[in-house]
C-alpha positions in Angstrom: -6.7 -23.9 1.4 -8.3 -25.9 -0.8 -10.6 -28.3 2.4 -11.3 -24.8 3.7 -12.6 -23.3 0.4 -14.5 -26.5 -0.1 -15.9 -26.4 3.3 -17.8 -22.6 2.4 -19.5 -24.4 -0.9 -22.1 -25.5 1.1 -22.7 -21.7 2.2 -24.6 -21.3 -1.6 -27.7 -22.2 -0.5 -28.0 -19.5 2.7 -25.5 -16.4 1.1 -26.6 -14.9 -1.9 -22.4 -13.6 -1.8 -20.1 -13.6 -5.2 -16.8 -15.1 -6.0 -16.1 -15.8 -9.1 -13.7 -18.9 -8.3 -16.3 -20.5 -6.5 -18.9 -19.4 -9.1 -22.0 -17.9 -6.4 -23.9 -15.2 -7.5 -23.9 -11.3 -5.6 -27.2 -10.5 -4.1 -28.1 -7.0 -3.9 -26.3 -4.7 -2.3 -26.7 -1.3 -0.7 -24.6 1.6 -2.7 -22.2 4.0 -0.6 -24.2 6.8 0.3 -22.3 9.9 -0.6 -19.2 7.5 -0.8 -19.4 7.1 2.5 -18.2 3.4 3.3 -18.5 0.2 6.1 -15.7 -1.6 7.2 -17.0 -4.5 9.5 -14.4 -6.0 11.5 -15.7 -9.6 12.5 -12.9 -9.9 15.4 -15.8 -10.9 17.7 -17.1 -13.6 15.9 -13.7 -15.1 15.8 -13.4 -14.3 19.9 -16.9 -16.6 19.9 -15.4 -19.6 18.2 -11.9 -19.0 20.0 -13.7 -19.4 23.6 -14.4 -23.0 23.1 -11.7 -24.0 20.9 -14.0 -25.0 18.4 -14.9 -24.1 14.6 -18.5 -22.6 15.2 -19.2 -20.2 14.5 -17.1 -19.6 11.6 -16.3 -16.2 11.1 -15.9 -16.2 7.6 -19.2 -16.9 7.2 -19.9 -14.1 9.0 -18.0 -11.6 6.9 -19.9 -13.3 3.6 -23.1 -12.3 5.6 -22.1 -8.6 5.6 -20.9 -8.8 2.8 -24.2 -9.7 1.2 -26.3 -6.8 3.4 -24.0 -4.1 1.9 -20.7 -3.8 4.1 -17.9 -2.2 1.3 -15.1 -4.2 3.5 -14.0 -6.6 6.0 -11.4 -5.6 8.4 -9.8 -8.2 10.9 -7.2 -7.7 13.5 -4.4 -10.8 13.3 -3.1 -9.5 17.0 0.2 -11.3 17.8 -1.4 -13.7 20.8 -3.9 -14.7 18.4 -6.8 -14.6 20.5 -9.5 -14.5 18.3 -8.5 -14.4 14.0 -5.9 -16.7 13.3 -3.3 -17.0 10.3 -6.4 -19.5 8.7 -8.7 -17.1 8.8 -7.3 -14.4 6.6 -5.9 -16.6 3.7 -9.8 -17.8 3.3 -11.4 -14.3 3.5 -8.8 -13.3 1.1 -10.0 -16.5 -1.3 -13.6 -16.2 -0.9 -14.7 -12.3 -0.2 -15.2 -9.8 -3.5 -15.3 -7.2 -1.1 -11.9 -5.5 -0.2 -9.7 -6.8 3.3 -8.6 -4.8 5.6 -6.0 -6.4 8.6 -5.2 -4.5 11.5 -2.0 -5.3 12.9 1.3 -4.5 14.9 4.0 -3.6 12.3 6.5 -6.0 13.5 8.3 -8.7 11.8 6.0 -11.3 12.5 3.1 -9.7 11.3 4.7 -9.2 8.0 5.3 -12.8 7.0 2.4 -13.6 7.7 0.5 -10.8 6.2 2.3 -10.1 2.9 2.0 -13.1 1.4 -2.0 -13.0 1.5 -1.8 -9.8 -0.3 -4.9 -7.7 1.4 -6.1 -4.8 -0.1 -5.3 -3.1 3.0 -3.0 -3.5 6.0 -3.9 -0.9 9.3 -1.0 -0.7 11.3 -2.1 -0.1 15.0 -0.4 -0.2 18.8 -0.9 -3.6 20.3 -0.6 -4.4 24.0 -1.0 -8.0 25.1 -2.6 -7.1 28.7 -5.5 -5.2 27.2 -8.9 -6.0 25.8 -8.8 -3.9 22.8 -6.6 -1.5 20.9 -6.0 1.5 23.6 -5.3 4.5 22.0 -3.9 5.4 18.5 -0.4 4.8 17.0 2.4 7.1 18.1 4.0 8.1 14.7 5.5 10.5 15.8 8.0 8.8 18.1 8.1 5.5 16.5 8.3 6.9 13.1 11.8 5.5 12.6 10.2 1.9 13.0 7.4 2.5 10.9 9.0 3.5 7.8 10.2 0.2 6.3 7.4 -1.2 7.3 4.9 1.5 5.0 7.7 1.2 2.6 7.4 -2.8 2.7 4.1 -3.1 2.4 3.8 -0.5 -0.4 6.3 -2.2 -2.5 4.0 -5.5 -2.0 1.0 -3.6 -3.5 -0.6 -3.3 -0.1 -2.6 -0.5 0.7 -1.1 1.0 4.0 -3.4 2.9 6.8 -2.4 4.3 10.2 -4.9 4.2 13.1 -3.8 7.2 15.3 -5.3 9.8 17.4 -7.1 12.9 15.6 -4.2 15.0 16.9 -2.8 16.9 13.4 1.1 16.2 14.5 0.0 12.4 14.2 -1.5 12.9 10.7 0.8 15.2 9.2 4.0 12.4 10.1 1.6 9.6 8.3 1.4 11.8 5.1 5.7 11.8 5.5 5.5 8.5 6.3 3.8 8.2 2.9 1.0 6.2 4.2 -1.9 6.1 2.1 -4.5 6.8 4.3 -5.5 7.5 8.3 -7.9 6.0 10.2 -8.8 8.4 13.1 -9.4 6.7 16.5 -12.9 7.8 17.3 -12.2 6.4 21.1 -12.5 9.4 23.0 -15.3 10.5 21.6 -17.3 7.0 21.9 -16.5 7.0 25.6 -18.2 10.1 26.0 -21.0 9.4 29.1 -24.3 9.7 28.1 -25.2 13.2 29.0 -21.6 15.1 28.1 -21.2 17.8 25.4 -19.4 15.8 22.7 -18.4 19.3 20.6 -14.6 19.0 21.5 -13.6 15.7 20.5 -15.9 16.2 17.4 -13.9 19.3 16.6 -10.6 16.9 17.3 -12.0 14.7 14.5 -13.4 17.3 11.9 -9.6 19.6 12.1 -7.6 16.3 11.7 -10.2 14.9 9.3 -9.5 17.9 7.3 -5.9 18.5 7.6 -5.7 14.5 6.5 -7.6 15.4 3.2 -5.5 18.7 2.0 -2.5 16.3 2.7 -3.6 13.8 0.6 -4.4 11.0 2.8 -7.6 9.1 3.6 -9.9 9.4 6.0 -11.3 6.4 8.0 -12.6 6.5 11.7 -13.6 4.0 13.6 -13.5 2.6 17.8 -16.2 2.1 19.8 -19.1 3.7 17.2 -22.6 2.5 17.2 -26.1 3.4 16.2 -26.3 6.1 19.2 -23.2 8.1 18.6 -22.3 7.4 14.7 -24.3 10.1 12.9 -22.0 13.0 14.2 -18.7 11.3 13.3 -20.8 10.0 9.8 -21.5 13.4 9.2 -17.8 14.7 8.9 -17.8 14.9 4.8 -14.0 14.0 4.8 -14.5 10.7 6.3 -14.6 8.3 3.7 -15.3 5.2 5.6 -16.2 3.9 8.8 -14.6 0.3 10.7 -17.1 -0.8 13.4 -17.7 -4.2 14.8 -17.7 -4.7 18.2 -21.1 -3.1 18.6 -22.4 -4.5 15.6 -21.4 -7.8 16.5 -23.1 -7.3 19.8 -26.1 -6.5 17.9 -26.1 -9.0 15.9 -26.7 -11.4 18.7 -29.9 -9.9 18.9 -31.0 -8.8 15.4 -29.0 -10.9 13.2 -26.3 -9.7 11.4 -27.6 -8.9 8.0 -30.1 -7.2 10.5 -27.0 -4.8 12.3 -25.0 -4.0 9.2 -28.4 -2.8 7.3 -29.4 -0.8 10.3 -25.7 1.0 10.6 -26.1 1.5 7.0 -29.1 3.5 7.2 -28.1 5.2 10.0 -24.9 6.1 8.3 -27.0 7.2 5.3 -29.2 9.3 7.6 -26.2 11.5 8.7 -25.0 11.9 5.2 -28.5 13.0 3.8 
């Protein structure tokens, strides 16, 4: 811990980030608008560096990056193949970020020890299926409820946050408020898939009814999969959504406008649907 901490000093000089422990100063940052949050999840950068086998480039550094244009959190995915973060990667984002860390993850044993002990803000329990490319689909709490329990309970009793990414189907949400999850995080998958041309107005409605339902129950409400400038005002616009998770797309935009460049322009686009 300590060589990887002492590895990001050099960092000063480009981030204007915080830490107090390794005493760098915040630069400015952009407030919530309408407490509407960004979650960036940097899974991407990590899938870059993981292709070679190498250390570049270091995704760390790229989560200090948004963190420094205005993202509110950083959310990772430690999947259990570990092809892109690794165990490394979320002990030093838990040192070195003063924004809060979200991991995504399968709630299996595994997972646990691995995650507990870093202490998150927030763990995101999700399916996970090693053949595909990304998360498919939300969790099933419904039939796997009697699984998930000790896990919400475990993490809970750590003093770990505990979110459920599931479809915006209200049977889904109203098991994680009896799971006593502490929040939802509706998969916006369906809707992001939408072709170009199509009438988005049912899966919207999917999203504002569970969006709702999540927020009399006490829960919540997060969204994220597969947003990007095009298609994020609508789902932005939901007032019960409290936060957004996006980073493929802004990852991918990033190769072309930099990344303080991609999280400032979801930001104002985020703003823009909230305004």
């Amino acid at each position: 811990m300590a060589a990887d901490v002492a590895v990001l000093r050099h960092l000063r000089g480009i981030f204007q980030y915080s830490d107090p422990r390794l005493g760098v100063k915040l630069g400015p940052s952009l407030e919530p608008a309408l407490n509407l949050r960004l979650g960036v999840n940097i899974d991407h950068v990590a899938t870059l560096r993981q292709a070679r086998g190498g250390h570049e480039p270091e995704p760390v550094a790229a989560a200090l990056l948004a963190q420094s244009a205005g993202a509110d959190g950083i959310t990772v995915h430690l999947r259990g193949d570990r092809r892109h973060i690794q165990d490394r990667d979320l002990r030093v984002l838990k040192e070195v970020l003063a924004i809060p860390l979200n991991v995504e993850c399968a709630a299996t044993t595994e997972a646990m020890e691995v995650i507990i002990p870093c202490k998150p803000s927030w763990v995101t329990l999700v399916p996970e299926n090693r053949e595909e490319l990304t998360t498919q689909g939300g969790l099933d709490a419904v039939f796997l409820q009697g699984m998930l329990k000790p896990v919400v309970r475990e993490l809970r009793s750590a003093g770990i946050h505990v979110s459920l990414f599931v479809d915006p189907v209200l049977d889904q949400v109203k098991m994680a408020a009896k799971l006593e999850a502490d929040a939802v995080e509706l998969n916006t998958g369906a809707y992001s898939d939408l072709p170009m041309d199509s009438d988005p107005s049912f899966e919207l409605a999917r999203l504002r009814d569970a969006a709702r339902l999540a927020s009399r129950l006490g829960l919540r409400v997060l969204a994220g999969h597969g947003l990007n400038l095009q298609n994020v005002g609508p789902v932005a616009g939901i007032p019960e959504i409290e936060e957004l998770n996006i980073g493929h797309s802004l990852i991918g935009r990033a190769v072309l406008v930099g990344l303080a460049g991609s999280v400032t322009e979801m930001l104002t686009a985020m703003r823009g649907a909230r305004s």
